[in-house]
C-alpha positions as CSV (number, residue, x, y, z in Angstrom):
1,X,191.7,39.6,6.7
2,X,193.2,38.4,9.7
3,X,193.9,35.5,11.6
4,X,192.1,35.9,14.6
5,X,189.1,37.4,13.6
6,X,187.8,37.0,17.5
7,X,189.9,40.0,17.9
8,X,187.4,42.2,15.7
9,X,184.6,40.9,17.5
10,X,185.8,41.8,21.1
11,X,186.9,45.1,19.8
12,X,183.8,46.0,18.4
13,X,182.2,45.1,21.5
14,X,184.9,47.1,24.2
15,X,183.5,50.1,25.8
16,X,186.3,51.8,24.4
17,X,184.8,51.5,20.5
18,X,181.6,51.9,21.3
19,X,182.4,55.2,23.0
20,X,184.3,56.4,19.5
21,X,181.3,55.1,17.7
22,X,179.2,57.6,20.0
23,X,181.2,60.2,20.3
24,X,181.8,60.2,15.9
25,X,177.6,59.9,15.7
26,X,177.3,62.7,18.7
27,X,178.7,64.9,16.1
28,X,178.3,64.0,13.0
29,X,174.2,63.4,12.9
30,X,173.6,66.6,14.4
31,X,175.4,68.3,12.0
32,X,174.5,66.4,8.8
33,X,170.6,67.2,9.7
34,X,171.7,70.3,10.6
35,X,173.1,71.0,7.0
36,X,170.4,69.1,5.0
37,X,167.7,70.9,7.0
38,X,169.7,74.0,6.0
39,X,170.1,73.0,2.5
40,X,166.4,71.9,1.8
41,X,165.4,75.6,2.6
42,X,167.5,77.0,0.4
43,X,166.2,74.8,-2.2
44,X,162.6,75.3,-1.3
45,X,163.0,79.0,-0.7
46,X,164.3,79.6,-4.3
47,X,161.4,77.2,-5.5
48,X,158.3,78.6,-3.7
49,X,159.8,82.0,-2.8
50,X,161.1,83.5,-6.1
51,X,160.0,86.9,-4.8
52,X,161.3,86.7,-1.3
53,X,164.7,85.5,-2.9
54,X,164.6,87.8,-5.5
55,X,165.5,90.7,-3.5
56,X,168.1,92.7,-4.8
57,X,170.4,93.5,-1.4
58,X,173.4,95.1,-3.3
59,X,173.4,95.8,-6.9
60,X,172.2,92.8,-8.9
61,X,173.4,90.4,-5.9
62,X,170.1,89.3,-4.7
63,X,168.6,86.7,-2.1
64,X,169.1,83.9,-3.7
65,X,172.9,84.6,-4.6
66,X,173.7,85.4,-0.7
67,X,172.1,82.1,0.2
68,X,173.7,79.9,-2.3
69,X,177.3,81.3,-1.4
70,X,175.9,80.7,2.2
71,X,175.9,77.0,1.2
72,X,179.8,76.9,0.3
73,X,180.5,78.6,3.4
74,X,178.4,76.4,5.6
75,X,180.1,73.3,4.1
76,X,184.2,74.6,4.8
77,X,182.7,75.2,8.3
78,X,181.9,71.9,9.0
79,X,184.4,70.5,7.5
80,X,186.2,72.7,9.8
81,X,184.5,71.6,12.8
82,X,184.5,67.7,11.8
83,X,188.6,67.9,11.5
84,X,188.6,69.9,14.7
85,X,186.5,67.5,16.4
86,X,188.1,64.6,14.9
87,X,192.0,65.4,15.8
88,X,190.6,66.2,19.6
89,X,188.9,63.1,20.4
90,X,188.1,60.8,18.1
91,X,192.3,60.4,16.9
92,X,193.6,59.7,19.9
93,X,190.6,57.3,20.9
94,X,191.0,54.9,17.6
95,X,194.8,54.9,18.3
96,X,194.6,53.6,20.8
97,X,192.2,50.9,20.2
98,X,194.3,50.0,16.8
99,X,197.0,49.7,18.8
100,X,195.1,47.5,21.5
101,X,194.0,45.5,17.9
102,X,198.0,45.4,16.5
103,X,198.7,43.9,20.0
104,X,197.0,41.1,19.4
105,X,197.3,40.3,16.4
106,X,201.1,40.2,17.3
107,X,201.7,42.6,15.0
């Protein structure tokens, strides 16, 4: 791995990791159980709610359909919002602590 693996240690430890490690959680755990909670009541709707989601809204598109395309959509947006988020702050944040690392590891 490395020579110095004190170097991981204290890195893992700087305020400046544990910040990225917060700021990466901050977004990405509201957002997963965002999206499972989302996901879940599609999947119980079309279980326990066949007539609900069987509404016809245009044609033979029903319910059901609108939702499940709803589910594709919902997962480009986040991963939207995740490479948004993640080439605003948490890039520049874990260049700079690599760099910090490469430094001393004399590389």
């Amino acid at each position: 791995m490395s020579q110095n693996p004190g170097v991981w240690e204290e890195t893992q430890n700087s305020a400046e990791f544990s910040n990225l490690r917060k700021s990466f959680r901050g977004f990405a755990f509201p957002l997963t159980i965002g999206f499972l909670s989302w996901y879940f009541l599609y999947i119980l709707l079309t279980a326990f709610a066949r007539d609900f989601v069987s509404i016809k809204v245009i044609g033979n598109v029903n319910i059901a359909f609108i939702l499940g395309l709803l589910q594709f959509v919902t997962t480009f947006l986040i991963m939207w919002l995740y490479e948004r988020h993640s080439s605003k702050v948490l890039d520049k944040a874990s260049d700079e602590i690599r760099e910090v690392v490469d430094g001393r590891l004399g590389k």
